[in-house]
C-alpha positions in Angstrom: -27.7 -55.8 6.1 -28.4 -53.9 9.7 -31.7 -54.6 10.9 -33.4 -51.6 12.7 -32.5 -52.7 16.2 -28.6 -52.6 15.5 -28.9 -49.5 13.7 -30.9 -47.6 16.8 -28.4 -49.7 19.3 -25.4 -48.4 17.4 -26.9 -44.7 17.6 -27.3 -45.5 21.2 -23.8 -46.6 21.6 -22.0 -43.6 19.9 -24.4 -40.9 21.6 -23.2 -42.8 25.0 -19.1 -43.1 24.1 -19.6 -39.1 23.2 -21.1 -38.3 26.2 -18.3 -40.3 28.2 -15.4 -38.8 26.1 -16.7 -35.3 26.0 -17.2 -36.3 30.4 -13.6 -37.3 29.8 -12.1 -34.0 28.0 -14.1 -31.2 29.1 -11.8 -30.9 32.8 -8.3 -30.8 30.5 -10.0 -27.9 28.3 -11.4 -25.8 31.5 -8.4 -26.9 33.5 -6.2 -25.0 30.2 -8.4 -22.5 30.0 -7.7 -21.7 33.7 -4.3 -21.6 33.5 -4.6 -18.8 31.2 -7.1 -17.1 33.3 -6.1 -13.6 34.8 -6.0 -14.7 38.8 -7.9 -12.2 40.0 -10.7 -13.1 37.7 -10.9 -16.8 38.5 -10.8 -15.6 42.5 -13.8 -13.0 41.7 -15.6 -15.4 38.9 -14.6 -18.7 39.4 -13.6 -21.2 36.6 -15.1 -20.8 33.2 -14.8 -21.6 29.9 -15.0 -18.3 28.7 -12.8 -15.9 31.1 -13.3 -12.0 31.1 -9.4 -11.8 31.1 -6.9 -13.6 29.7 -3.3 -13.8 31.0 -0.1 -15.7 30.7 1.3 -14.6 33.9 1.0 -17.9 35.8 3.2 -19.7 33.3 5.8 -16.8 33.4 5.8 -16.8 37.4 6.4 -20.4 36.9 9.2 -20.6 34.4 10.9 -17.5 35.2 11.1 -18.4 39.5 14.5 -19.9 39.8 14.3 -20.2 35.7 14.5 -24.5 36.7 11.5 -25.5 35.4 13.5 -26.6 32.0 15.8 -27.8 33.8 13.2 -30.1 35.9 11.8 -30.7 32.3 15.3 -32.6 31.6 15.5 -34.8 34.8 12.0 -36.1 34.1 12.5 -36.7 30.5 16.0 -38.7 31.2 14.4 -40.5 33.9 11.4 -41.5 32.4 13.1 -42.8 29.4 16.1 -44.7 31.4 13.4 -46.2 33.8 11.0 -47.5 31.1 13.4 -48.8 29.0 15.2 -50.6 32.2 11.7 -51.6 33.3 10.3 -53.1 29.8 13.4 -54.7 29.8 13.7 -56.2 33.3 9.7 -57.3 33.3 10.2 -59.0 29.5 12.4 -61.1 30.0 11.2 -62.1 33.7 7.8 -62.2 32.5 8.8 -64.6 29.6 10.7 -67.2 31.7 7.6 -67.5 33.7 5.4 -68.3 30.7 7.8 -71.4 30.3 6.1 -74.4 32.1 9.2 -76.4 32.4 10.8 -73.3 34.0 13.3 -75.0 37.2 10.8 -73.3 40.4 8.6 -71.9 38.2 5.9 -72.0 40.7 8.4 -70.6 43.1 9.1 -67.3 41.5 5.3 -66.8 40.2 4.3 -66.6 43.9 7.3 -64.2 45.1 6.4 -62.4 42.2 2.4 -61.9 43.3 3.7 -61.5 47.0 4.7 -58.1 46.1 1.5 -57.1 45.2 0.0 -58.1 48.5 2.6 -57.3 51.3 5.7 -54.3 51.2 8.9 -54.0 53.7 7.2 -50.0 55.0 8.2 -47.5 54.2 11.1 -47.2 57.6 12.9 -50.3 56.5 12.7 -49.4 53.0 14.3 -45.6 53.8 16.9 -47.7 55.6 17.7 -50.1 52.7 18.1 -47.3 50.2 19.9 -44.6 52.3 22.2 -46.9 54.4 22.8 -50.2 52.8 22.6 -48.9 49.0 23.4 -45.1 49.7 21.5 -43.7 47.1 20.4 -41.1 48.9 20.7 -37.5 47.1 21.3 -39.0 44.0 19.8 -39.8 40.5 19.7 -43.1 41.0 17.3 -42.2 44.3 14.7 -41.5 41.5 15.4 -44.4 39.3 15.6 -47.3 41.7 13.0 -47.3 44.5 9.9 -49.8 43.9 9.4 -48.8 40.2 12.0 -50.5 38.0 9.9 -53.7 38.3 6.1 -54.3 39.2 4.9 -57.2 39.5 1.6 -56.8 38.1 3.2 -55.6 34.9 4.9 -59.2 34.9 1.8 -60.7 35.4 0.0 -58.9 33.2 2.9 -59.8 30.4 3.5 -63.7 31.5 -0.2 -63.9 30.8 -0.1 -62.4 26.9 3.0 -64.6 26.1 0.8 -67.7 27.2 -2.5 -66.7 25.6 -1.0 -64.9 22.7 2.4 -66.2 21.4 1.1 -69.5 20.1 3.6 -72.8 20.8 3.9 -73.3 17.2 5.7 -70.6 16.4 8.2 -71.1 19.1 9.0 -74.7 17.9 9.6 -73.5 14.3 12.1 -71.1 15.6 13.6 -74.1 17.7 13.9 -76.9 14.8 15.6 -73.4 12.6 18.3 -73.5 15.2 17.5 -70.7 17.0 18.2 -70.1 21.2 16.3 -69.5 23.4 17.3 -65.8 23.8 17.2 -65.4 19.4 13.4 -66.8 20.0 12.7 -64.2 22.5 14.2 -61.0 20.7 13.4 -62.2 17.0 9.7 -63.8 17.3 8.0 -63.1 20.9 9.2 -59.7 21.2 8.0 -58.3 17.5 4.7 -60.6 18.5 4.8 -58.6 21.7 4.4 -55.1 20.1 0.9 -54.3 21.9 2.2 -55.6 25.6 4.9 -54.2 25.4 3.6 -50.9 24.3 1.6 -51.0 27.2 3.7 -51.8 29.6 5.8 -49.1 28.3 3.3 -46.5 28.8 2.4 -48.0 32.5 6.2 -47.5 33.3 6.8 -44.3 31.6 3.7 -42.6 33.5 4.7 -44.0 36.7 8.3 -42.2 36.2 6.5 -39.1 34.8 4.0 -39.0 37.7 6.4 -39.8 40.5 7.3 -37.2 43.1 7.8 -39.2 46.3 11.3 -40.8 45.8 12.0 -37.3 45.4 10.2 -35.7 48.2 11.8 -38.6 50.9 15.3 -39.3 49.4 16.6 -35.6 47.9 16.6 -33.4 50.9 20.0 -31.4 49.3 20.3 -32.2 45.7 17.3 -29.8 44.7 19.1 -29.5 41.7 17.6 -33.4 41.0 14.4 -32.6 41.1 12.2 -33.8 38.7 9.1 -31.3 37.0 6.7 -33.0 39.7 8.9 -32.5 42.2 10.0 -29.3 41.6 6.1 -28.1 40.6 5.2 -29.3 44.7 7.7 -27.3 46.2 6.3 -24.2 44.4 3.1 -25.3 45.9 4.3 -25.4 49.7 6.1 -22.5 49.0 2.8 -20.6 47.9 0.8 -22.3 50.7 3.2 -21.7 53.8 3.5 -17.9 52.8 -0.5 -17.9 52.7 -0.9 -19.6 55.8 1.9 -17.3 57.5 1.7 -13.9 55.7 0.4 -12.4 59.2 3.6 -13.1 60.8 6.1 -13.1 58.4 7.4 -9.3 57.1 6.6 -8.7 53.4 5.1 -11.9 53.0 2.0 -10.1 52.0 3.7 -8.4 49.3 5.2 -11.1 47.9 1.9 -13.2 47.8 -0.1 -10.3 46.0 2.5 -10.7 43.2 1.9 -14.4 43.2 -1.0 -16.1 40.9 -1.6 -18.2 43.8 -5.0 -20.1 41.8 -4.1 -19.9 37.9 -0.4 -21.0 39.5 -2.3 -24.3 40.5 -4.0 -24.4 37.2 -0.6 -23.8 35.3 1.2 -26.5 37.2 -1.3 -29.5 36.8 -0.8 -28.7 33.2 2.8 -28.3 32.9 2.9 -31.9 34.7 0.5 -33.5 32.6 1.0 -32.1 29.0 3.8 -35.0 28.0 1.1 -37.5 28.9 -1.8 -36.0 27.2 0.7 -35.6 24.0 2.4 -39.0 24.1 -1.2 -41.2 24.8 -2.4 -40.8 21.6 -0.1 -42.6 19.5 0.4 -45.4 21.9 -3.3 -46.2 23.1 -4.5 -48.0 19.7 -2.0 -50.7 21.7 -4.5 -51.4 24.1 -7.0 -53.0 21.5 -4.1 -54.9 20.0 -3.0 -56.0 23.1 -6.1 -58.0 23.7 -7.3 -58.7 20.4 -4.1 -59.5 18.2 -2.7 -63.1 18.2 0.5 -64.7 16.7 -1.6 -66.9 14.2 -3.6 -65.3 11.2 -6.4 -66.6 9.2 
């Protein structure tokens, strides 16, 4: 039975989580709502939740110039997939020959691997390693390869739930059963690993997703590589260099007038971010598992 001070602290706490959700969703729904604002409202009446005019024509400008938004669509979605399952894959099983103490340099590895997080080769040599050495330049793999395959926080993050959360005992049944070191990890740590993993995943997955500089430094002629991110900025510079030059340039004020050049913005952020928005909510109830689910019940 709830005494009266847990009852009026649990009122409390909902009223506060609403308060911070609603804080958390209210800029999606006016940033939606924008995007399907007429642009010459939202210029004369600024955002709002309930626009005089309604239009579409920002999302039409943006699929129907160059008609490779789809197109973009596809890059992303094959890269984010490839690199996330390359990345789990890669951080897994690094992160789970850490967690073994008699590991041969153990200690060794753990501090390459947290010397990453503190200290980077710059951006000039690392242009130089990528475009000379490894000549990935103007190519897919330009998008897959640079600095987000592997992070080491992510291994970090994952060595520590394999020690704290994939009990011994488990492990040495599966040993005296006979089985190697490698059945262990894909039959008992990984389906023990669900949470982490999912996590991990999602980490991975929005990094690819969000990523637009490998792009931005390493395509400068395969345009037809670019990712929705990528291809969503050049729009944007597009729009802003005929603003900042329609004076000079003939017909550039024409051209603008047809362009929604502040429901565009609006439309862009939320082509870019819709995937995430869509694919969070089956994946997040991994985060409380992650931190709360062990390999030893009852």
């Amino acid at each position: 039975m709830r005494t009266r001070e847990e009852r009026h602290f649990q009122i409390f706490a909902h009223i506060v989580m609403i308060i911070l959700s609603a804080l958390a969703v209210v800029p999606f729904v006016l940033l939606v709502i924008s995007s399907f604002t007429d642009n010459d409202t939202l210029i004369a009446n600024g955002y709002s939740f309930t626009p005089e005019k309604w239009s579409v024509y920002a999302y039409e400008y943006i699929f129907k110039t160059g008609n490779s938004v789809l197109h973009a669509y596809g890059i992303s979605v094959i890269l984010t997939i490839v690199g996330t399952v390359i990345a789990l894959s890669i951080t897994t099983m690094l992160a789970y020959a850490l967690s073994k103490p008699g590991l041969p340099g153990r200690s060794v590895l753990l501090f390459l691997v947290f010397f990453t997080l503190l200290f980077n080769g710059g951006l000039v040599p690392t242009y130089m390693v990528y475009s000379i050495t490894l000549g990935i330049k103007n190519t897919f793999w330009a998008l897959l390869i640079p600095g987000l395959l592997m992070n080491g926080f992510n291994v970090l993050l994952m060595k520590s739930y394999f020690c704290s959360s994939i009990p011994n005992e488990i492990l040495d049944a599966a040993y005296i059963d006979g089985a190697s070191e490698f059945k262990t990890f894909l039959s008992v740590v990984l389906p023990l690993s669900k949470p982490i993993v999912a996590t991990i995943g999602l980490f991975a997955g929005i990094a690819y997703w969000n990523d637009w500089m490998n792009g931005y430094i390493y395509l400068t002629k395969r345009t037809d590589l670019y990712s929705v991110q990528n291809l969503l900025n050049r729009m944007m510079q597009n729009i802003q260099y005929l603003s900042q030059n329609s004076a000079h340039i003939q017909d550039a004020g024409v051209g603008l007038a047809s362009i929604p050049s502040v429901s565009v913005r609006m439309a862009m952020a939320t082509v870019g971010v819709l995937p995430i928005l869509v694919t969070y909510p089956f994946i997040q109830g991994n985060f409380v598992k992650g931190i709360t689910l062990g390999g030893v019940k009852g």
